[in-house]
Phi, psi and omega in degrees: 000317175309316174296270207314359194260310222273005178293306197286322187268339141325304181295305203276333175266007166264328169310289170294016183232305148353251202328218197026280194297353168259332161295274171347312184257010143257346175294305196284356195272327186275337171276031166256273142079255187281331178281338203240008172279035140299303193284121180276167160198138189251141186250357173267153221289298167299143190267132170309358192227156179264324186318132164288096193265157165266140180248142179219120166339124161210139200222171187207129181237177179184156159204142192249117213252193187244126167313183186267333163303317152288334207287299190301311165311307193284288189335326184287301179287016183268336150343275181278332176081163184123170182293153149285053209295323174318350179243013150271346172283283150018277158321296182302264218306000192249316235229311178275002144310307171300298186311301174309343185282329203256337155319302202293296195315350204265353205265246178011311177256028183136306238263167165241008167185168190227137203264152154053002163000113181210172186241128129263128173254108202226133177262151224255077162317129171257201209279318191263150176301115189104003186247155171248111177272004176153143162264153171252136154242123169248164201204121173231162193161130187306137161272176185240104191222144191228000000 
């Protein structure tokens, strides 16, 4: 009986703490956001513009782990099969981090936009088979810089 009581206050303090630390890096993730929406960026391989520009590699990595609420939620719903929506907030905040990440590098030399955009994604395996401790997103692309 003692184990399901400290299973459930595992589960409700990973819950409330999970929320809290993801609000807080999506409250900030939208003001940088907001600071780095000037740097255009393009997933095509060619730049709208013709001016001859110098280009420079610029990349932005993160890795973001998954709390104990996900992880036991999704274990559950690997059950039954179906989305996993808990590790898509996970994804989304891995995926707009790296991009902001790869901006400021690209905002630091110069540039006003960045060309050719692609993702890498890897996931972080945790000690049991099928469980996650967390994903890496990189996010890479030519800057422009003028």
């Amino acid at each position: 009986m003692i184990d399901l009581a400290i299973f459930a206050a595992l589960v409700v303090i990973g819950y409330v703490v999970g929320r809290i630390l993801e609000a807080r890096h999506y409250r900030s993730i939208r003001e940088r956001e907001q600071a780095y929406g000037n740097i255009m960026m393009f997933a095509s391989r060619f730049p709208p513009t013709l001016d001859p520009l110098r280009q420079d590699l610029v990349a932005g990595s993160v890795v973001v782990s998954a709390d104990y609420f996900k992880v036991v939620v999704a274990r559950l719903q690997g059950i039954v099969g179906g989305r996993l929506k808990t590790y898509e907030s996970l994804l989304d905040r891995a995926r707009r981090e790296a991009i902001l990440r790869m901006k400021e590098e690209a905002r630091a030399r110069g540039a006003r936009m960045i060309v050719n955009v692609k993702f890498q994604t890897f996931s972080i395996p945790g000690r049991k088979p099928g469980s996650l401790v967390g994903v890496e997103m990189l996010a890479y692309g030519t800057a422009l810089l003028g």
